[in-house]
C-alpha positions, -999 to +999 in steps of 0.1 A: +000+000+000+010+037-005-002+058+020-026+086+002-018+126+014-048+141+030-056+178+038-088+200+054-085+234+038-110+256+062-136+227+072-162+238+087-194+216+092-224+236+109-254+220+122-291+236+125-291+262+150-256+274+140-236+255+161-202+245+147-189+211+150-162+216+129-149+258+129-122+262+098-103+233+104-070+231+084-050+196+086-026+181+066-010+148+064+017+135+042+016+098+026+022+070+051+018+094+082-003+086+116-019+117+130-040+114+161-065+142+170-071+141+203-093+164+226-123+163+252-159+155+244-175+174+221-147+191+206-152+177+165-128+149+166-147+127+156-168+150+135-136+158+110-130+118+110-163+113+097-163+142+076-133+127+058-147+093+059-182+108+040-207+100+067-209+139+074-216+165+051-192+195+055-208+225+052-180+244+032-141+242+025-124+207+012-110+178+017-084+166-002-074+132-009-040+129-031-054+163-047-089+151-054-116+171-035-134+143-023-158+166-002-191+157-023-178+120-031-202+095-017-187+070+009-184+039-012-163+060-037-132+073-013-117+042-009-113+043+027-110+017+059-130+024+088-125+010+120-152+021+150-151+016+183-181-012+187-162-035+163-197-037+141-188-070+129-218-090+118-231-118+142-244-143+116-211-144+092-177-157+104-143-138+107-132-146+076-165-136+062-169-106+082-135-098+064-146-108+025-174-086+028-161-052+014-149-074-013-182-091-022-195-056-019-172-048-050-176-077-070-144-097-064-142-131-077-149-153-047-115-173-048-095-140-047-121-125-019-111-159+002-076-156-007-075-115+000-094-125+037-072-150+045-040-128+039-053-102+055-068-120+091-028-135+088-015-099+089-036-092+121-027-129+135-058-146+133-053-170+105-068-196+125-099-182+136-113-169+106-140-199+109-152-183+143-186-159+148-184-128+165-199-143+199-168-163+202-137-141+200-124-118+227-131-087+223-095-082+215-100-106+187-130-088+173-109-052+168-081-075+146-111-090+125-125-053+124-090-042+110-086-065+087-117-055+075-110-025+072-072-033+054-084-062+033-098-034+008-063-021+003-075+016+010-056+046+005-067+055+040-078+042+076-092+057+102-097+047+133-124+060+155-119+051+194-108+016+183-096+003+221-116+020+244-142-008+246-106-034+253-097-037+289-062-019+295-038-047+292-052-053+257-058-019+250-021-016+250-009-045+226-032-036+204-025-001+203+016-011+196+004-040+173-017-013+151+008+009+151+035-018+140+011-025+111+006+008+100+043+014+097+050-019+077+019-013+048+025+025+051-010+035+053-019+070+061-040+069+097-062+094+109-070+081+147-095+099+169-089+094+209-097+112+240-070+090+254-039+111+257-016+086+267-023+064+232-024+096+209+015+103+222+024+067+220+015+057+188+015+091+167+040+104+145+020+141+148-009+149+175-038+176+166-053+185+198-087+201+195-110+225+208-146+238+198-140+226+164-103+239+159-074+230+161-054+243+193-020+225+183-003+205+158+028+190+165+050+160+177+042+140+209+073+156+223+067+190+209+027+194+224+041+178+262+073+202+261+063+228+241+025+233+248+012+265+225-015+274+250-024+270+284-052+244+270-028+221+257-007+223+287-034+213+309-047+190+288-018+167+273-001+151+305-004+161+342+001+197+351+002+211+388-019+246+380-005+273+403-004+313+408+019+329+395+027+364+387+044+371+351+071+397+348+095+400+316+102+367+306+097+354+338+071+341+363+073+341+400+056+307+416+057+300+449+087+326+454+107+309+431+113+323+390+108+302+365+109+309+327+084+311+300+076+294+274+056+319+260+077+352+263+052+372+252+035+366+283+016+396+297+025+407+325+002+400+358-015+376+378-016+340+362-022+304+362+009+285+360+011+250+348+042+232+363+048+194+350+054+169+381+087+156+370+097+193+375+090+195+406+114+177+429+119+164+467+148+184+482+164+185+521+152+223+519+125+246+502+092+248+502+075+232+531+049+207+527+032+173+539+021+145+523-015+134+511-005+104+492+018+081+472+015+059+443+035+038+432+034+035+394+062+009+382+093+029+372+082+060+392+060+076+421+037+102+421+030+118+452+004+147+460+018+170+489-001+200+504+017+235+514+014+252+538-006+281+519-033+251+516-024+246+474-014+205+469+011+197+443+020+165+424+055+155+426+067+127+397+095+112+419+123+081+423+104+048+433+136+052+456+119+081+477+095+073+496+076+093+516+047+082+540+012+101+547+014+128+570+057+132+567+069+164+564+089+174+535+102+197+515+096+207+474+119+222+450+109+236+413+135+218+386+136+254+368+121+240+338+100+266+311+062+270+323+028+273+304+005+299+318-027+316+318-038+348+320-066+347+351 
């Protein structure tokens, strides 16, 4: 497969009433790329997937697929893979005939169709089951039988809308790094929609966080956690302790300490400061604090102290420290850039 360019040149999709589900929504992504766009509830996510897909009707701008504007093309026509969250497979037909249907759908000769379906529930390891109904397959199982639905067409697309979050979190997890595998061996361009942060950074090569209909930021995983462009995308991608602060220059005071910006263009005044745990460290001396709780979380610990002023902070920590209920200790800022708001 060769993975189709796609773009949204000022999208906007507007519902009776005049509310905007999509509000000029510019995108672009190159052949073979995986873009998530992720965002809260409500914020046209899933809108611009379907939009793209042709089950919603934009109500001006385009959408561009390899320089066609496919934005009036019905939805059999865009040669697209689909793969929802409720795995929509159907209950009377098997796994491999869940799979062949697309193709019967377009007239392939049945021994290629069987052929096609076999290759393709081999590419999502389930070359044995493909004689199984829905009703007896994991649920794990039914997303692959769903994907190689979706692949078995050979589209110059895929999209994926909320494809885990019906899995429990262990599988939810090897799926996630088996799609993403599979993706980067055909070279399909993906479109995935999540309100899941921690999958949109681990799987994407870019992440579109959304808003209202817009886009807020565009960027790499690393770029949107280290280099958030508003205080939106700081709070919302990753864990941020939100704090006053009061902005001055290039600088903002928080909690006596000055810590830069990474917006110097700041206005001066009274803000919200978003400071990232791992930049906030245990220290022999500092600021005062006790301890509320402690998780432990594998390779680290997380642990929610309160100050004296009464504000609680989350400190990302060694599993090597650690600090009880009630202990008295002490907090340090790492000195690392800082997101803020204007309150």
């Amino acid at each position: 497969m060769t993975g189709a360019t796609v773009r949204f040149s000022n999208v906007v999709k507007e519902y009776p009433g005049g509310t905007r589900g999509l509000d000029g929504v510019d995108l672009e992504l190159t052949g073979g790329e995986f873009v998530a766009l992720l965002g809260p509830s409500g914020c046209g996510k899933t809108t611009a997937l379907r939009s793209l897909a042709g089950l919603e009707t934009v109500t001006s701008g385009r959408i561009m697929v390899d320089g066609d504007d496919v934005s009036t093309v019905p939805v059999n026509r865009r040669d697209i893979g689909m793969v929802f969250q409720s795995y929509s497979l159907f209950p009377h037909m098997t796994a491999a005939e869940n799979v062949e249907f697309g193709l019967r759908m377009r007239r392939v000769p049945a021994t290629e169709r069987r052929e096609r379906a076999a290759a393709s529930l081999e590419l999502v390891g389930l070359a044995h089951l493909g004689a199984r109904y829905a009703h007896q397959l994991s649920g794990g199982q039914q997303q692959r039988v769903a994907l190689a639905r979706a692949l078995v067409t050979r589209p110059r697309v895929l999209l994926l809308d909320e494809p885990l979050s019906a899995l429990d979190a262990k599988v939810r997890v090897a799926l996630r790094d088996e799609i993403r595998a599979l993706q980067t061996e055909l070279g399909i361009t993906t479109l995935f929609v999540t309100h899941d942060q921690e999958e949109a950074l681990a799987v994407a090569d870019r992440v579109a966080v959304m808003r209202a209909g817009r886009i807020e930021q565009i960027g790499t995983p690393e770029e949107l956690y280290g280099r958030p462009a508003s205080a939106f995308v700081a709070d919302f991608v990753g864990l941020s302790n939100r704090l006053p602060g009061v902005v001055a220059g290039d600088r903002v005071s928080v909690l006596g300490s000055e810590l830069p910006l990474l917006d110097q263009a700041a206005a001066s005044g009274h803000v919200e400061a978003f400071v990232r745990p791992e930049d906030v460290v245990l220290a022999a001396d500092g600021i005062p604090a006790t301890v509320v709780s402690t998780s432990f979380l594998g390779s680290l610990r997380r642990t929610v102290v309160e100050l004296e002023s009464g504000e609680r902070m989350t400190v990302q920590h060694s599993v090597d420290d650690r600090p009880g209920a009630g202990e008295r200790v002490h907090v340090r800022f790492a000195g690392a850039p800082v997101a803020v708001a204007a309150l």
